[in-house]
C-alpha positions, -999 to +999 in steps of 0.1 A: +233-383-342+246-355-326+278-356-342+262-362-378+244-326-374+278-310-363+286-321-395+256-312-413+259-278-401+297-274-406+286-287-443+259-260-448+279-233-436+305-244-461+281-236-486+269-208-474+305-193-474+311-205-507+277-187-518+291-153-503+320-157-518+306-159-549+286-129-542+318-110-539+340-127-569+312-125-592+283-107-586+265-108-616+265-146-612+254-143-576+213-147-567+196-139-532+190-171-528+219-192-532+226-190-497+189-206-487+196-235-515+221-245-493+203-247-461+169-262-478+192-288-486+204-295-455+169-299-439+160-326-466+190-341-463+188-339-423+152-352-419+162-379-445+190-391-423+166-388-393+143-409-413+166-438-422+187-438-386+149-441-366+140-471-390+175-488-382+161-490-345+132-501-356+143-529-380+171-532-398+154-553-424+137-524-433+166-499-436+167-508-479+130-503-483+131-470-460+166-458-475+149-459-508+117-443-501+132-413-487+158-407-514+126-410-541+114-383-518+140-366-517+146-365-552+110-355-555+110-323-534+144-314-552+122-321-590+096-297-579+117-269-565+139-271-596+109-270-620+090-245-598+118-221-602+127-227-635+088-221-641+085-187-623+123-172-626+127-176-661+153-150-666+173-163-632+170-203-647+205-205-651+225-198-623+198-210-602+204-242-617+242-244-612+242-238-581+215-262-573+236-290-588+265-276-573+252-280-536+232-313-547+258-331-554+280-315-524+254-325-502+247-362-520+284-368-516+281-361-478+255-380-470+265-413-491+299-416-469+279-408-432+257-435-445+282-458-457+303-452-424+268-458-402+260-488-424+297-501-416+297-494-380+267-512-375+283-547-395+309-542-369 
């Protein structure tokens, strides 16, 4: 655990960097807020992984029927944020948006391979 949120971390600040950077390379483009996309993400992501390792010491049978119902809420909590900005920040929609999707899928792609190197250890 402890070395997944070394890695979390090192993973947000990435994106964090990479939002700063974009502040300085082009700030038109750049919001407030890109930096706190990236660590929103993170806690989702991190209490999702919580989520999933706590019901592998449970029972492992469990761990499809759990592994699903925390993506779907995942993916929920992301659907609402999305729309709720998109709703309120009409004039910021766009690279709000891109930068969502950007750290999304950074983030998704992270957490697939920690799960499919925990789901490998464990067959070991």
């Amino acid at each position: 655990m402890k070395r997944y949120l070394i890695s979390l971390l090192s993973m947000t600040l990435l994106m964090v960097v990479v939002s700063f950077i974009l502040m300085w390379a082009k700030p038109d483009f750049f919001l407030p807020i890109m930096p706190v996309v990236a660590l929103f993400l993170a806690v989702v992501y991190g209490v999702q992984h919580v989520v999933i390792r706590r019901s592998m010491d449970r029972d492992a049978r469990n761990f499809v029927r759990i592994y699903f119902v925390a993506t779907t809420i995942a993916l929920i909590v992301n659907l609402v944020v999305i729309i709720a900005w998109a709703l309120t920040h009409v004039s910021t929609m766009k690279p709000f948006l891109v930068w969502y999707f950007v750290c999304y899928f950074a983030f998704l792609v992270f957490e697939t391979v920690v799960q499919l190197l925990f789901v490998r250890g464990i067959r070991r």
